[in-house]
C-alpha positions in Angstrom: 78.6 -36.0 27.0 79.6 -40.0 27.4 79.0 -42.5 29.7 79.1 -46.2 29.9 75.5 -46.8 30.6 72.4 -44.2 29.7 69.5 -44.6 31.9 66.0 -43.1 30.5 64.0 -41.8 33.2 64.9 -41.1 36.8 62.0 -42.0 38.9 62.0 -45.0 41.1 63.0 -47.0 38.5 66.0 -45.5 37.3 66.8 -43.8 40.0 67.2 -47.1 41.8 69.0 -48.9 39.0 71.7 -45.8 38.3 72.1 -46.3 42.2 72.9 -49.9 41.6 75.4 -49.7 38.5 76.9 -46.7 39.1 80.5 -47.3 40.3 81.0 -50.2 38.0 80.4 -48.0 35.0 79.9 -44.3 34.0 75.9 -43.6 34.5 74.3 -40.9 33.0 70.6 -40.5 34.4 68.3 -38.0 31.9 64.7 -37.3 33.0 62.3 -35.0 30.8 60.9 -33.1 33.7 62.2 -30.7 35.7 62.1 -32.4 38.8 62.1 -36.4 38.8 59.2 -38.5 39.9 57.1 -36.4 39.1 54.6 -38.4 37.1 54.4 -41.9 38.9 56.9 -42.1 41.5 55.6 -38.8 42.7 51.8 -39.6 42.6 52.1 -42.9 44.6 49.6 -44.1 47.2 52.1 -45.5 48.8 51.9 -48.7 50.2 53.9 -52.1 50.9 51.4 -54.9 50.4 53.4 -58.8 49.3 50.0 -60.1 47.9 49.9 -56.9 45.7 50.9 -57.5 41.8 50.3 -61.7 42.0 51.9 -64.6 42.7 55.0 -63.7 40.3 55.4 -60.0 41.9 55.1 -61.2 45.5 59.4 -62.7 45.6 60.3 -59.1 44.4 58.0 -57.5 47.0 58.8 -60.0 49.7 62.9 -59.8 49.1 62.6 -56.1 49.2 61.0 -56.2 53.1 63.7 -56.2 54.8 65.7 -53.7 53.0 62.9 -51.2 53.4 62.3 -52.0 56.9 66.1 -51.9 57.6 68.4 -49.7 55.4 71.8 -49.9 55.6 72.9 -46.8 57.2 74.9 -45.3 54.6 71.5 -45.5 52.3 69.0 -44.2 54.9 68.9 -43.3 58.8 65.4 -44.8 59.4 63.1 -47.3 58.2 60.9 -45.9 54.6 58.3 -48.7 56.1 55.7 -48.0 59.1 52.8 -50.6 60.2 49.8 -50.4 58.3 48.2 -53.9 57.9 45.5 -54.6 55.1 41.9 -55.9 55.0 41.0 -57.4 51.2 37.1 -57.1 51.9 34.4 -58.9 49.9 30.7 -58.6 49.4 28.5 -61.8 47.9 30.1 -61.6 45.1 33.7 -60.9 45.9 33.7 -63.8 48.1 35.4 -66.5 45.8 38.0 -63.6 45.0 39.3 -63.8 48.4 39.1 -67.9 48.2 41.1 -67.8 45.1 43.8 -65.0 46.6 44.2 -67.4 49.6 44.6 -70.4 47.2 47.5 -68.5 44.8 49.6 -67.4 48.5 48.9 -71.0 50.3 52.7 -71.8 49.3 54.2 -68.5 49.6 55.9 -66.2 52.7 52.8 -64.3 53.0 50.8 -63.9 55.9 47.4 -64.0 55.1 44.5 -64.6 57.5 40.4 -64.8 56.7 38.4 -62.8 58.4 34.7 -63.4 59.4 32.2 -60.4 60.2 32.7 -60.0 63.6 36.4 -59.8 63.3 36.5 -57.1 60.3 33.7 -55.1 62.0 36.1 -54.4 65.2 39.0 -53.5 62.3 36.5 -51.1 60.2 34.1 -49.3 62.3 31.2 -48.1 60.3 30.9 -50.8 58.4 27.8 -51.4 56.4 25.6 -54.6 55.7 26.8 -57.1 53.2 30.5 -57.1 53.5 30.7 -59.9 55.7 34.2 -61.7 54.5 37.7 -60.2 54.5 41.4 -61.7 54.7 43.6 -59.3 57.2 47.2 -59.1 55.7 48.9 -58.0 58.6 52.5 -57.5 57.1 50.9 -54.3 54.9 53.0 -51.1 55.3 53.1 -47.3 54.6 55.8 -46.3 52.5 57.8 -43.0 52.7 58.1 -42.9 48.9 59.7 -39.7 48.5 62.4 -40.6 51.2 63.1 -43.4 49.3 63.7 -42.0 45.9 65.5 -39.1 47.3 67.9 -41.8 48.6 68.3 -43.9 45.7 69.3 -40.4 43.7 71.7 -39.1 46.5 73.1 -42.6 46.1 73.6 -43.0 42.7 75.4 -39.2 42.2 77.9 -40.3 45.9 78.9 -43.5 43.2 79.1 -41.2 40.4 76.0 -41.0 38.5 75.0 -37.7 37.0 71.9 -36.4 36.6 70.3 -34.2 34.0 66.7 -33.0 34.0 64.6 -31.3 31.3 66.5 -33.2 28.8 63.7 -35.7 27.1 65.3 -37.9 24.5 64.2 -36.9 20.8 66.1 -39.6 18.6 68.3 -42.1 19.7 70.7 -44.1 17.1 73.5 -46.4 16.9 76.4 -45.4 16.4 80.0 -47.2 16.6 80.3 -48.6 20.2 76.9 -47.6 21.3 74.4 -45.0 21.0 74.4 -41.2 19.9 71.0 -40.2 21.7 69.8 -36.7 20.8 67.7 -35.3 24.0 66.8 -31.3 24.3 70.5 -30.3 26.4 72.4 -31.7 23.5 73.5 -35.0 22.6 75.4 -37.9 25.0 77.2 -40.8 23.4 76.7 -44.2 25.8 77.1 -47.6 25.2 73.8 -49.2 26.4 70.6 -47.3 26.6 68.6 -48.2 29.3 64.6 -47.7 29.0 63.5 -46.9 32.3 60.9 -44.1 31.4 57.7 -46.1 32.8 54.5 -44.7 30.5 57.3 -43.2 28.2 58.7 -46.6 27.4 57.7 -47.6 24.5 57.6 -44.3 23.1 61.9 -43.8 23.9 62.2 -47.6 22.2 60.6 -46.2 19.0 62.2 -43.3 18.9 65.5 -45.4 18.9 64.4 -47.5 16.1 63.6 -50.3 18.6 60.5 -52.6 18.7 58.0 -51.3 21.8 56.4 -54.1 23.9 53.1 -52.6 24.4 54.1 -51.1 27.5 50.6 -49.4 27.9 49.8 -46.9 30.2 47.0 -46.3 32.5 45.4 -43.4 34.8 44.7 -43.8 38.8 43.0 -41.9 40.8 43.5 -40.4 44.0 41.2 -38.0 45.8 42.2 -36.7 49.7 38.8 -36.8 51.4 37.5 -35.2 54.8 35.0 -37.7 56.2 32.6 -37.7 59.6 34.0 -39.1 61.8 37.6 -38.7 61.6 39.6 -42.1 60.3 41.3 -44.1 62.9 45.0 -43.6 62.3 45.7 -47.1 62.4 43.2 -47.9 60.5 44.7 -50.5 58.0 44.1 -50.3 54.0 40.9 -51.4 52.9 40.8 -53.2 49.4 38.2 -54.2 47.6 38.6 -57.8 46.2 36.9 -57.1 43.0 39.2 -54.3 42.8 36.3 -51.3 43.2 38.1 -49.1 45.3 41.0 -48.4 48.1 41.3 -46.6 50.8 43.5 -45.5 53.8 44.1 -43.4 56.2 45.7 -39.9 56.2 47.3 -37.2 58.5 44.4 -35.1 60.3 41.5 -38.3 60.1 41.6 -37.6 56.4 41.4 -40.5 54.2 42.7 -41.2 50.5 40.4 -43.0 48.3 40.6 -44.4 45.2 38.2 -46.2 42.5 41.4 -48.2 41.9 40.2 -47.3 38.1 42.9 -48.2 35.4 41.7 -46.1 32.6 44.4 -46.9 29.3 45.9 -43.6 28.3 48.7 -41.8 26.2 51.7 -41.1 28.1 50.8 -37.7 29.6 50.7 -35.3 32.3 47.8 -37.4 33.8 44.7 -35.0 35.8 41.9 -36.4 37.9 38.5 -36.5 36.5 36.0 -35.7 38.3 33.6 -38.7 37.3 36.4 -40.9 38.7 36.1 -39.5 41.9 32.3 -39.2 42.3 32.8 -42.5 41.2 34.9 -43.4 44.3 33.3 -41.6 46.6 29.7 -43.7 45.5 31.4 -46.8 46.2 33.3 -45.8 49.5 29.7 -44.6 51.0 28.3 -48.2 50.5 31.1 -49.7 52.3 30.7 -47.3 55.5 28.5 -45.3 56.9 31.0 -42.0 57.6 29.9 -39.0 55.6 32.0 -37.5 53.1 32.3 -33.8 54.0 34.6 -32.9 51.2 37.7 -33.7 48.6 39.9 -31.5 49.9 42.3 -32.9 47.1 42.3 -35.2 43.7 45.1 -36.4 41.6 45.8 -39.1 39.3 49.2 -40.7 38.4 49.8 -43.2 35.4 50.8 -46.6 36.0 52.4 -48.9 32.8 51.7 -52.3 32.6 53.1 -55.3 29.5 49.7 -56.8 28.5 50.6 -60.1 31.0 50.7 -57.3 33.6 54.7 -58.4 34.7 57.5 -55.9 34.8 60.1 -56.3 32.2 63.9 -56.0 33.1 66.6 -57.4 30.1 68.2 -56.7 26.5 66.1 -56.6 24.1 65.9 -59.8 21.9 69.1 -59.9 20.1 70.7 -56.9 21.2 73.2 -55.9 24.2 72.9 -52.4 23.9 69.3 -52.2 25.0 67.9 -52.7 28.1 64.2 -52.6 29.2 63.6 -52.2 33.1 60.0 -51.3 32.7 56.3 -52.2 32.9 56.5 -51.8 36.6 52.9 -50.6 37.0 51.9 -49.9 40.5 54.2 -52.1 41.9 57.4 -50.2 41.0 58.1 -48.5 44.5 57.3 -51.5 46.9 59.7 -53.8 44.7 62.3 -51.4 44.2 65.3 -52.4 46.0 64.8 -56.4 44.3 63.7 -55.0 40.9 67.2 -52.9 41.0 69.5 -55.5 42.4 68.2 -58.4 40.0 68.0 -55.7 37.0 72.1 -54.2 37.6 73.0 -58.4 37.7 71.4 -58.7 34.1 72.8 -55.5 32.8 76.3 -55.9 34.0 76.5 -59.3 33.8 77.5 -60.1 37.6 76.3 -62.6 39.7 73.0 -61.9 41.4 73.4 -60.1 44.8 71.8 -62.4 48.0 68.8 -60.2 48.2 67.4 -61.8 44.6 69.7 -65.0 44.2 66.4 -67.2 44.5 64.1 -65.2 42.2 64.0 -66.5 38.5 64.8 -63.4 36.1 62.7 -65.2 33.1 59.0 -64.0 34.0 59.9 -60.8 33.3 62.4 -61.1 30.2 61.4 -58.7 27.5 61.5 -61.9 24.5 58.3 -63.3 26.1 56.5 -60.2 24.8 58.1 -60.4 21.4 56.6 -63.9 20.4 
């Protein structure tokens, strides 16, 4: 097998690139699962949140609103975003958190609004003593993650991309004109390889004899709770600004809660642990007085960060035959259609489509983890 351009890993990430350079080159898209997404993409919590990620994630998040909100017809038929809206609360001593978050935004297209007691009380019934300070961010949305992958690959295969499952790259080296990359189908010759394999990044650049970034992964946990009373459904996400815990609302009055732990891992088929959600499930009882009456469900995806915590989309230092578009940790899916767009304009050296032509590509260049 050959193709122009080999992508590594086809879950958001290079399911959404493939979709973006396929038709100006030959794609071939290999995943090392049977299905894709299944270890991040899959495992999302699935949200939309612009302050999420910083002040240098915010333009990818903010330019991919409206493409979420309003996809092009041939992509999708509906919008993959529905209202949600976000509290960032604070105890005593999460207070200058939220100070400093609506110091780092003042500048930026986010709308961000402090909250006093009264006012978040009204927003989260239940709530108990002591969290007295929150900033609403109203613009917050739901995500139908799976809608959106499963677009992005039907996209990419109408353009021309192929994809081949169960086929994890072994070895990779170069050859003339590109790349002779062994996986478990058999072997595909390609003239760039593309690293898009998020906790499996650095571990496919070593294999091709390239230098990893210390792409590290990390474990999140999820557990599907059924609380007394019932969850408003439109209740908003609830963040904690020391970064404690999450939680929002799902079908039924459930709720999914999370310790928004980070625990550093292996690349691996990642498990929740049940300390991590006691864990949550301590913390979410001091914020409200609902009971818990069971996890119904836990889970835990991994999420890959570079060690300055910004995703990485280029060639690698001195080379035009290998392309990082990775270190997307939880961010990955509400960035998506900017990280893609911006991404396919470095790797096929075209001019930057509208919907990125005012972010700056050099935060996330894959030389500033080299130095």
């Amino acid at each position: 097998m050959k193709a122009d351009i080999l992508i590594v890993g086809a879950g958001m990430a290079g399911a959404s690139l493939a979709a973006e350079v396929a038709g100006a080159a030959s794609v071939l898209l290999v995943e090392g699962e049977a299905q894709p997404g299944y270890h991040s993409t899959g495992r999302s919590a699935a949200f939309w949140a612009e302050s999420y990620g910083g002040p240098l994630v915010q333009p990818l998040t903010s330019a991919s609103g409206p493409f979420l909100a309003n996809p092009p017809p041939d992509f999708h038929d509906r919008p993959f975003l529905s209202a949600r809206g976000a509290l960032h609360i604070a105890d005593a001593n999460g207070e200058a958190v939220l100070e400093r978050m609506l110091a780092e935004f003042a500048d930026a297209p986010v709308a961000l609004k402090p909250l006093a007691r009264d006012a978040l009380s009204r927003l989260l019934p239940g709530l108990k003593p002591g969290w007295d300070k929150a900033v609403s961010e109203p613009s917050c949305a739901d995500i139908d993650v799976a809608a959106l992958h499963g677009a992005y690959l039907r996209t990419a295969r109408d353009k021309g991309a192929r994809l081949l499952t169960d086929a994890a790259v072994e070895a990779a080296a170069r050859v003339p004109g590109g790349w002779r990359v062994e996986t478990r189908i058999g072997p595909i010759e390609a003239r760039i390889l593309v690293v898009a394999a998020g906790a499996w990044s650095d571990v496919v650049a070593q294999r091709a004899g390239e230098r990893p970034l210390g792409i590290q992964p990390y474990r999140r946990t999820i557990a599907q709770l059924r609380v007394d009373p019932a969850a408003p459904s439109d209740l908003p996400l609830v963040i904690d600004a020391l970064g404690r815990f999450y939680f929002k609302p799902e079908a039924g009055g459930r709720i999914w809660l999370s310790p928004h732990d980070e625990t550093a891992c292996d690349p691996c088929n990642s498990a929740a642990d049940e300390y991590d959600v006691a864990l949550a499930i301590d913390r979410f009882e001091r914020v409200v007085d609902w009971r818990v009456e069971r996890v119904e469900h836990s889970w835990a995806g991994l999420r890959s960060f570079a060690r300055d915590r910004l995703p990485v989309y280029g060639f690698a230092p001195g080379a035009r035959d290998f392309f990082w578009f990775a270190g997307q940790g939880g961010f990955g899916i509400q960035t998506a259609p900017a990280a893609a767009r911006l991404a396919a304009s470095i790797l096929l050296g075209t001019a930057p489509d509208p919907m990125v032509a005012a972010i700056d590509p050099a935060p996330y260049r894959p030389e500033r983890l080299t130095n």
